[in-house]
MARPAZA-608759 format. One line per field, with one value per residue (C-alpha): chain; residue in three letters; residue number from 1; x, y, z. Coordinates in steps of 0.001 Angstrom, whole numbers. Layout:
REM residues N
unit	(A|...)
code	(ALA|...)
pos	(NUM|...)
px	(X|...)
py	(Y|...)
pz	(Z|...)
END
This chain:
REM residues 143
unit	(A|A|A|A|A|A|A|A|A|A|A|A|A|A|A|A|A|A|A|A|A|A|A|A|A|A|A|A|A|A|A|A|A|A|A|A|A|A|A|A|A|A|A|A|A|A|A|A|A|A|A|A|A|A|A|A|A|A|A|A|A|A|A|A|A|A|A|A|A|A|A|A|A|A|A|A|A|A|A|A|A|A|A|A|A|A|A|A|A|A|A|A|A|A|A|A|A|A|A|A|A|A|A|A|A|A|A|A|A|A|A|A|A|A|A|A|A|A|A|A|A|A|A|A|A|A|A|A|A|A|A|A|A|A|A|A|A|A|A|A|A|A|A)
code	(UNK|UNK|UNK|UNK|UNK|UNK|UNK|UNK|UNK|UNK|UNK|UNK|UNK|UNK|UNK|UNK|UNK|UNK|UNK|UNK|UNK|UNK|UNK|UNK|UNK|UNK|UNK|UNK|UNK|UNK|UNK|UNK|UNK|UNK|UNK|UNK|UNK|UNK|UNK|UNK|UNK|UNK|UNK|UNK|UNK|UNK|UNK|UNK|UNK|UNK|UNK|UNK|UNK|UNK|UNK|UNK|UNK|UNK|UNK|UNK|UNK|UNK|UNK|UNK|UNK|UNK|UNK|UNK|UNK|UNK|UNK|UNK|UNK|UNK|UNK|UNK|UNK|UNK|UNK|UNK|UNK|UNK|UNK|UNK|UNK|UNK|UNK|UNK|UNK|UNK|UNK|UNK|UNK|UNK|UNK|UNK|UNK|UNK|UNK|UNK|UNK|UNK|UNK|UNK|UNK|UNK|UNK|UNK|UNK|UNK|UNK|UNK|UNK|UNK|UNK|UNK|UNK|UNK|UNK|UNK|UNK|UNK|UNK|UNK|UNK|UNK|UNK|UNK|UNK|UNK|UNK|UNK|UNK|UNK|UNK|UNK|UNK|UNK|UNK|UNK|UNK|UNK|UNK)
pos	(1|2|3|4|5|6|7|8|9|10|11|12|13|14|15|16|17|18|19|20|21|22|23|24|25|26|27|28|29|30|31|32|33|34|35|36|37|38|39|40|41|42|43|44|45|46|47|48|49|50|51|52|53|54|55|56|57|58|59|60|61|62|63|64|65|66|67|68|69|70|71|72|73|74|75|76|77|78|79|80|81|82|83|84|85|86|87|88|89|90|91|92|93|94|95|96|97|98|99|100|101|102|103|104|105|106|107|108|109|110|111|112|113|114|115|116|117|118|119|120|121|122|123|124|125|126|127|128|129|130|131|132|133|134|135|136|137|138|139|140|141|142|143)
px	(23938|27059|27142|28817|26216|24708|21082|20985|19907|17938|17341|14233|12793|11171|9356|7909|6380|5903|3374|1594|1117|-379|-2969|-3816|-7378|-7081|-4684|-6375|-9802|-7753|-6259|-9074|-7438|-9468|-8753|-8104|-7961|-6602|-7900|-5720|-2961|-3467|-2615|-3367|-3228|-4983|-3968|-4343|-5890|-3035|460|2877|5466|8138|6506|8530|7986|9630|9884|8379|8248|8210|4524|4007|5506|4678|4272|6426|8337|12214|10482|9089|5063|3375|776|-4|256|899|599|1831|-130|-2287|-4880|-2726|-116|-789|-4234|-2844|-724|-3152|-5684|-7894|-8190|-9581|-13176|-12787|-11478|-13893|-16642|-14046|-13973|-17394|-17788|-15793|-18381|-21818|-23221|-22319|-19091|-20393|-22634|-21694|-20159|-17951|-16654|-16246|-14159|-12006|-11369|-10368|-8033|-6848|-5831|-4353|-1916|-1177|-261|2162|3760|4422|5425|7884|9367|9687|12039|14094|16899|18167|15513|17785|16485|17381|15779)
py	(-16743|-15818|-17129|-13703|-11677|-9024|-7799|-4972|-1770|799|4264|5404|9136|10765|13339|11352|8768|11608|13012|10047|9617|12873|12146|8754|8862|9993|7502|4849|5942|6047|2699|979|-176|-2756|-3445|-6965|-8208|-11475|-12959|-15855|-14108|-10863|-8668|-5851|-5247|-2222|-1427|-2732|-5957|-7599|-6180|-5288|-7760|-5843|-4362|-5004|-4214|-1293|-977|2485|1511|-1120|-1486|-117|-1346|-217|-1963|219|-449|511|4273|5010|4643|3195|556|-274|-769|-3941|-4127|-7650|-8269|-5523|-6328|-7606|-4955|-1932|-1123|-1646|1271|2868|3035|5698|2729|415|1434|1497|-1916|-3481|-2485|-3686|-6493|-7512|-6785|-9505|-11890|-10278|-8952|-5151|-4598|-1591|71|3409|3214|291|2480|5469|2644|2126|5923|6363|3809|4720|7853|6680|4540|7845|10033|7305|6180|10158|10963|8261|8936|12684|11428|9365|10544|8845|6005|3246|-361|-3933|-5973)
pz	(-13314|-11362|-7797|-6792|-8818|-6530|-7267|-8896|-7630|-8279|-7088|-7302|-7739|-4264|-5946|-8409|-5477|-2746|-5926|-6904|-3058|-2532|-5460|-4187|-4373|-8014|-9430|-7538|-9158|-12727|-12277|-10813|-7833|-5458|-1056|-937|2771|3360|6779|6838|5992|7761|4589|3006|-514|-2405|-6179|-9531|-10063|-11442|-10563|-13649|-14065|-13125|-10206|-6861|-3136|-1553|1937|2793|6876|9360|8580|5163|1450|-2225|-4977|-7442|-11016|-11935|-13150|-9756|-10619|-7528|-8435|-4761|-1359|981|4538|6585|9910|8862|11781|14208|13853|11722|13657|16287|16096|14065|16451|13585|11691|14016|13491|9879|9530|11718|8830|5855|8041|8463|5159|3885|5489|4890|934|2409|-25|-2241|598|1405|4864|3638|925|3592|5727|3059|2552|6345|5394|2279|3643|6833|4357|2591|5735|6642|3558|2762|6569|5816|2856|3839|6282|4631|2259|-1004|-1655|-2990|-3398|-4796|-6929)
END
């Protein structure tokens, strides 16, 4: 490879993610996308079990990225510090995670309120990322 070779970029298509983010719960459902909370780490992940090879991370906000391919179809979502930092300015979450929390450490993963955590969640995610991209103008990103 060239030592002056810049990544390439790639521009990717607003409507097409500002869509897919407005029928979240749907495509999640279709795709059978799973929360994976990483205590160590402090991350977030929730999407597809196994991330597309050419999936990359895009930088939707200071807190929240997706995990999107060259044609603009979202496979996930990643949040850094997601304890530490996203609910804490999230305070609607707080609750919510507390019971995805606990149920990391007790045999309560499929009971209803944990799944009704993971909604508030899930939709918290979605107000942001889409408040954020609204926003923003021409979504251009390197790979």
């Amino acid at each position: 490879m060239n030592a002056t070779a810049h990544p390439q970029s790639i521009t990717l298509d607003k409507t097409r993610l500002l869509k897919q983010l407005g029928d979240l719960p749907v495509l999640a459902k279709d795709h059978g996308w799973q929360f994976d909370y990483d205590q160590k780490l402090d991350s977030l992940t929730y999407g597809e079990e196994t991330m597309p090879r050419d999936a990359f991370l895009f930088n939707v906000n200071d807190e929240i990225n997706l995990f999107v391919d060259a044609d603009s179809r979202v496979h996930g979502l990643f949040v850094e510090y997601f304890g530490s930092n996203y609910v804490e300015h999230n305070e609607s979450v707080k609750d919510a995670f507390s019971v995805v929390e606990d149920s990391l450490t007790d045999s309560i993963a499929d009971s209803v309120k944990v799944k009704l955590a993971r909604v508030v969640i899930e939709s918290d995610l979605i107000r942001g990322a889409l408040a954020s991209l609204l926003a923003r103008g021409t979504l251009v990103t390197a790979v």
